[in-house]
C-alpha positions as CSV (number, residue, x, y, z in Angstrom):
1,X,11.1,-61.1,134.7
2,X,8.7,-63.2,136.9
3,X,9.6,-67.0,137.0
4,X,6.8,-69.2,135.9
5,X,6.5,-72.0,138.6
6,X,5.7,-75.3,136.7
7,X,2.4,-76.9,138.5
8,X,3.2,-79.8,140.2
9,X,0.8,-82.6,141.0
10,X,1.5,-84.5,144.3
11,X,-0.3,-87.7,145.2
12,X,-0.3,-89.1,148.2
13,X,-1.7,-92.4,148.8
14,X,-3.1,-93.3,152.5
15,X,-4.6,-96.0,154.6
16,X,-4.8,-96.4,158.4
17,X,-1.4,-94.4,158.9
18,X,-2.4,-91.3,161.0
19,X,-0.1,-92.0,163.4
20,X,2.1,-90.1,160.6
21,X,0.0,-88.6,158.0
22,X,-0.1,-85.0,159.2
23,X,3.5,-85.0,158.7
24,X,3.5,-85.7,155.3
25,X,0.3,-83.6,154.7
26,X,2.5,-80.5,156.3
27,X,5.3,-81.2,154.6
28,X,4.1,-80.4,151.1
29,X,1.5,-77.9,152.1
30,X,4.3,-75.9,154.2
31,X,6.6,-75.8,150.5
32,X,4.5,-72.5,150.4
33,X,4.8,-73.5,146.5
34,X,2.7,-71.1,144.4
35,X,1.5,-73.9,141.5
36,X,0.7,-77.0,143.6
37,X,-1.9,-79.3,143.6
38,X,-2.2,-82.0,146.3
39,X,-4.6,-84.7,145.9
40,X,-4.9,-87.1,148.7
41,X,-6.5,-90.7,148.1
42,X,-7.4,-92.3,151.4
43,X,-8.3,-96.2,151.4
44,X,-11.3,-95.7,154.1
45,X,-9.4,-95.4,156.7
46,X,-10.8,-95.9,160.1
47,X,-8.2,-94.7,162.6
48,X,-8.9,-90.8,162.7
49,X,-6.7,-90.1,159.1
50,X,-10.2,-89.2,157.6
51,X,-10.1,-86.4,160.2
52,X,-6.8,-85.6,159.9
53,X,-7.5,-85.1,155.8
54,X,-10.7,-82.8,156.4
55,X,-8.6,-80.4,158.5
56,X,-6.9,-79.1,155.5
57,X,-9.3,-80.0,153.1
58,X,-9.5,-76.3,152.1
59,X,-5.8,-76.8,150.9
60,X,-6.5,-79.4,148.7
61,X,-7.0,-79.8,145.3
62,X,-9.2,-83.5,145.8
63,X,-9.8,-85.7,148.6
64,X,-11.5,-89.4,148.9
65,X,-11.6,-91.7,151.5
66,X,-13.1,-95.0,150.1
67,X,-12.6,-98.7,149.8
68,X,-10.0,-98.9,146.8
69,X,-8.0,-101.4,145.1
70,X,-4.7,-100.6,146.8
71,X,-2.1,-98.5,146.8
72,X,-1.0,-98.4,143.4
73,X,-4.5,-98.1,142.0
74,X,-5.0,-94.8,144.3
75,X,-1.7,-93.5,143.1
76,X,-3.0,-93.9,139.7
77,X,-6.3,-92.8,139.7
78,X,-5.2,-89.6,141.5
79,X,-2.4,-89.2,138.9
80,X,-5.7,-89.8,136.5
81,X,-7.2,-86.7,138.5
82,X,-4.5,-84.6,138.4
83,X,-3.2,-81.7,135.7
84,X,0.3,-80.5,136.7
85,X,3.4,-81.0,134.6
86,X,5.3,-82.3,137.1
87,X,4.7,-85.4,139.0
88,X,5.0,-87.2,141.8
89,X,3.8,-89.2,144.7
90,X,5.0,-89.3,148.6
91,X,3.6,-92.3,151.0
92,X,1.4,-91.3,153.9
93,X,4.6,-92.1,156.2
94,X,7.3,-90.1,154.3
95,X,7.6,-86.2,154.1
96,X,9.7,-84.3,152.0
97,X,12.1,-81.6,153.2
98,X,12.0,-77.6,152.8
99,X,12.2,-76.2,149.8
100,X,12.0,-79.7,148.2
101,X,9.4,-78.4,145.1
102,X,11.4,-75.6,144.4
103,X,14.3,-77.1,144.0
104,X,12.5,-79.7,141.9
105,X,10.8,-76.5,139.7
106,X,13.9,-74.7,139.2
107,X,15.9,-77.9,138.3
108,X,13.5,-78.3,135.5
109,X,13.2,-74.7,134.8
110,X,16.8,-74.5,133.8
111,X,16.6,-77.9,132.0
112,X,13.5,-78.1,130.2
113,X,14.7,-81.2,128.1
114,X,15.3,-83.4,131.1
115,X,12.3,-85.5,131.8
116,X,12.5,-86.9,135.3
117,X,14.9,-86.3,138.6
118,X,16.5,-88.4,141.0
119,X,17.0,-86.1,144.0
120,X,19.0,-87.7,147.3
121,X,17.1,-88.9,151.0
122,X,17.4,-89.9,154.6
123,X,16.1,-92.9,156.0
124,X,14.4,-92.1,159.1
125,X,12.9,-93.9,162.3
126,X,9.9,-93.3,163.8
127,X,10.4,-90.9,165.3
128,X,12.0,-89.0,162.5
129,X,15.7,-89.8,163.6
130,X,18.3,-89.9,161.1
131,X,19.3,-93.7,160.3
132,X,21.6,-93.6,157.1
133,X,21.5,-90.7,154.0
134,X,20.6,-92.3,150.4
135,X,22.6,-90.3,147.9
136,X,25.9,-92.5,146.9
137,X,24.1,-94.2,143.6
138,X,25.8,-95.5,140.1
139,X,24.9,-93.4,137.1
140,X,21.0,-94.7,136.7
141,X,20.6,-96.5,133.3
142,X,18.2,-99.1,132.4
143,X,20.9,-101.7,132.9
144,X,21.9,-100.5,136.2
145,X,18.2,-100.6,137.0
146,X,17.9,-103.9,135.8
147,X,20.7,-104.9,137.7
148,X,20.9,-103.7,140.9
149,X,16.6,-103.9,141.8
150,X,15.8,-100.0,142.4
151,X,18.4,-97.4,142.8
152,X,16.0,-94.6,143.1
153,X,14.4,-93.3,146.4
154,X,10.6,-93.0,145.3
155,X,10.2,-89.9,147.2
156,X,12.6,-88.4,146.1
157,X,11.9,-88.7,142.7
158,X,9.8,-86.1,140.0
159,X,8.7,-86.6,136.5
160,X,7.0,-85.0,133.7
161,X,3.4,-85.5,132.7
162,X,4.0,-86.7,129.3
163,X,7.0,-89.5,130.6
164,X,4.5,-91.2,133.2
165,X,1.4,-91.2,130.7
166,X,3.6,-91.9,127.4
167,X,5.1,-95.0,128.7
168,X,1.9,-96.4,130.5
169,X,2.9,-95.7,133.9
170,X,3.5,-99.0,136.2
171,X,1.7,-102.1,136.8
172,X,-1.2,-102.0,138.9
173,X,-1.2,-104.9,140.0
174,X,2.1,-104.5,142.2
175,X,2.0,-104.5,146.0
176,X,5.3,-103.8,146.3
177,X,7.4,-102.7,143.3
178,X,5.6,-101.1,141.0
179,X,7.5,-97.9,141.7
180,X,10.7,-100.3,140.5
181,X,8.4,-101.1,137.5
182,X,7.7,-97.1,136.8
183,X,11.8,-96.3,137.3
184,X,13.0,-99.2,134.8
185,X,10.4,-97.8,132.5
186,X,11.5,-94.2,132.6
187,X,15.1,-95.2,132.4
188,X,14.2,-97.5,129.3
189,X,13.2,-94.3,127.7
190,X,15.6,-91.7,129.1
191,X,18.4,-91.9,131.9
192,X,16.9,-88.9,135.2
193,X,18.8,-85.7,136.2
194,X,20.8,-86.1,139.1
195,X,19.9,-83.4,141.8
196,X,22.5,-83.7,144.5
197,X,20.1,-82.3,147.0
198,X,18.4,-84.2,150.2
199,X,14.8,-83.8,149.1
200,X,12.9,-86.2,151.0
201,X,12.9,-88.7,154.3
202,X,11.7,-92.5,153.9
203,X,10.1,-93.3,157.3
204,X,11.1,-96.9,158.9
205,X,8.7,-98.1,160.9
206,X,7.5,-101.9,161.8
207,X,4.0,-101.6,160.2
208,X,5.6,-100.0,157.0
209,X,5.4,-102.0,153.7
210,X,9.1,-102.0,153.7
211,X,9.7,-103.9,156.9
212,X,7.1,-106.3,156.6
213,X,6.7,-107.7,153.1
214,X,10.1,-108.5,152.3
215,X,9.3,-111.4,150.7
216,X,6.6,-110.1,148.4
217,X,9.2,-107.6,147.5
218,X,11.6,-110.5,146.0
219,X,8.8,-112.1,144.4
220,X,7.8,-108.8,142.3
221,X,11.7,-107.2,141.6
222,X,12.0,-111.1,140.2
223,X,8.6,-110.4,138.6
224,X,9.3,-107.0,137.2
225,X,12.7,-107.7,136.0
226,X,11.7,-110.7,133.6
227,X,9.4,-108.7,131.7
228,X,12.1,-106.7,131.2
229,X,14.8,-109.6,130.1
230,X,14.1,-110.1,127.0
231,X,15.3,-106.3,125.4
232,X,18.2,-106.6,128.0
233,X,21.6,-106.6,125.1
234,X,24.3,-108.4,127.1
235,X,27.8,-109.1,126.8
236,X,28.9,-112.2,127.5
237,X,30.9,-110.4,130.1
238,X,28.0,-108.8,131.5
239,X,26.4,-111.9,131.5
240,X,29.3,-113.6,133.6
241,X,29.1,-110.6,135.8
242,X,25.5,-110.6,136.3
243,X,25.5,-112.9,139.5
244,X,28.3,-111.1,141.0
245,X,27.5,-108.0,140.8
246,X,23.8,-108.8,142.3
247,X,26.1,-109.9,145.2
248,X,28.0,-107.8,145.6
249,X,26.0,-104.8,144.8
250,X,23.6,-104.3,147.7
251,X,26.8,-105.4,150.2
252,X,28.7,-102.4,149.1
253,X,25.8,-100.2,148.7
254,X,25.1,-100.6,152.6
255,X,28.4,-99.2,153.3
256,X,28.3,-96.3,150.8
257,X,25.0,-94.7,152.9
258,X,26.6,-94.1,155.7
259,X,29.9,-92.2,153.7
């Protein structure tokens, strides 16, 4: 019997970084997956991505390349746009890795109950180098989430429809974490599937978000995790171990990358 190949809706968010877009573009088009739809939502770019986007505009199940209100605004009105079962969105710097979607598919094919995956990740340079693999995480729970900032790699990471739209999706007014907001969400509701398979390469780079906004990043986690307080169920010994493990946590997670 023929397998039935979930659609999957990808989104990928973009503004001024054609230096790298055409390998993200590639890197889902080149999946070869039979039930995809890419969307792309460009912020008016101005440095040739525009271009870049109409060469495979053929490919593609919408385009735009207009002022917006950001990144996570884009990511959510293209997830607005969008009709697959399976979700997800990969930066205009990042690219998965071969055979990513139907690993993804076939993960939820043979476990139609689980309702979003956590797939493993390199960290790459610019030029695509190897820094340090992602993949040595504690079991994901809304505590750990809460705890520990995010433990999942957002590209690396699929969910169904009905999850994302059930629960609201994220907070659109993030500039940094919203993805963090989305995860403690999902995890809130149901704990991911684990696929212990490299699926997709976070690009380091010195314009990227990551490298240059670390403080905004604090400022939202510390946002994001106090809305969340409240329906947090502590021990008191989880509440003496708080502070430590937010120590200690990030320390030891450093060193467990590069095992």
């Amino acid at each position: 019997m023929d397998i039935v190949f979930p659609k999957i809706s990808i989104i990928t968010p973009s503004f001024n970084q054609g230096e790298f877009l055409e390998k993200t573009i590639l890197s889902v088009l080149d999946q070869d997956y039979p039930n995809l739809e890419y969307i792309i939502m460009d912020g008016g770019s101005t440095d040739g991505s525009r271009e870049i986007i109409q060469k495979y505009s053929d490919r593609l199940a919408y385009w735009q390349s207009m002022p917006d209100n950001g990144q996570a605004s884009a990511i959510f009105q293209g997830f607005e746009r969008s009709t697959g079962e399976i979700l997800a969105w990969i930066n205009s710097d990042d690219y998965y890795l071969p055979g990513t979607l139907f690993s993804v598919a076939e993960q939820f094919i043979r476990d139609p109950l689980g309702r979003w995956i956590v797939g493993d990740g390199i960290y790459v340079d610019e030029g695509g180098n190897t820094i340090y693999r992602y993949r040595r995480i504690p079991p994901i729970t809304f505590k750990t989430m809460f705890f520990s900032n995010n433990l999942v790699m957002q590209p690396a990471t699929f969910w169904k429809r009905d999850l994302f739209f059930s629960t609201g999706g994220y907070d659109r007014t993030l500039k940094f974490s919203f993805d963090y907001d989305l995860f403690l969400k999902f995890s809130r509701v149901t704990p991911p599937v684990r696929l212990k398979k490299t699926l997709a390469a976070f690009r380091l780079h010195a314009t990227s978000k990551t490298m240059t906004i670390h403080d905004v990043s604090h400022r939202e986690s510390q946002k994001v995790r106090s809305q969340y307080e409240k329906e947090m169920e502590l021990s008191l010994a989880e509440k003496i171990g708080y502070p430590v493990f937010r120590f200690l946590y990030p320390k030891a997670a450093f060193f467990l990358r590069y095992l």
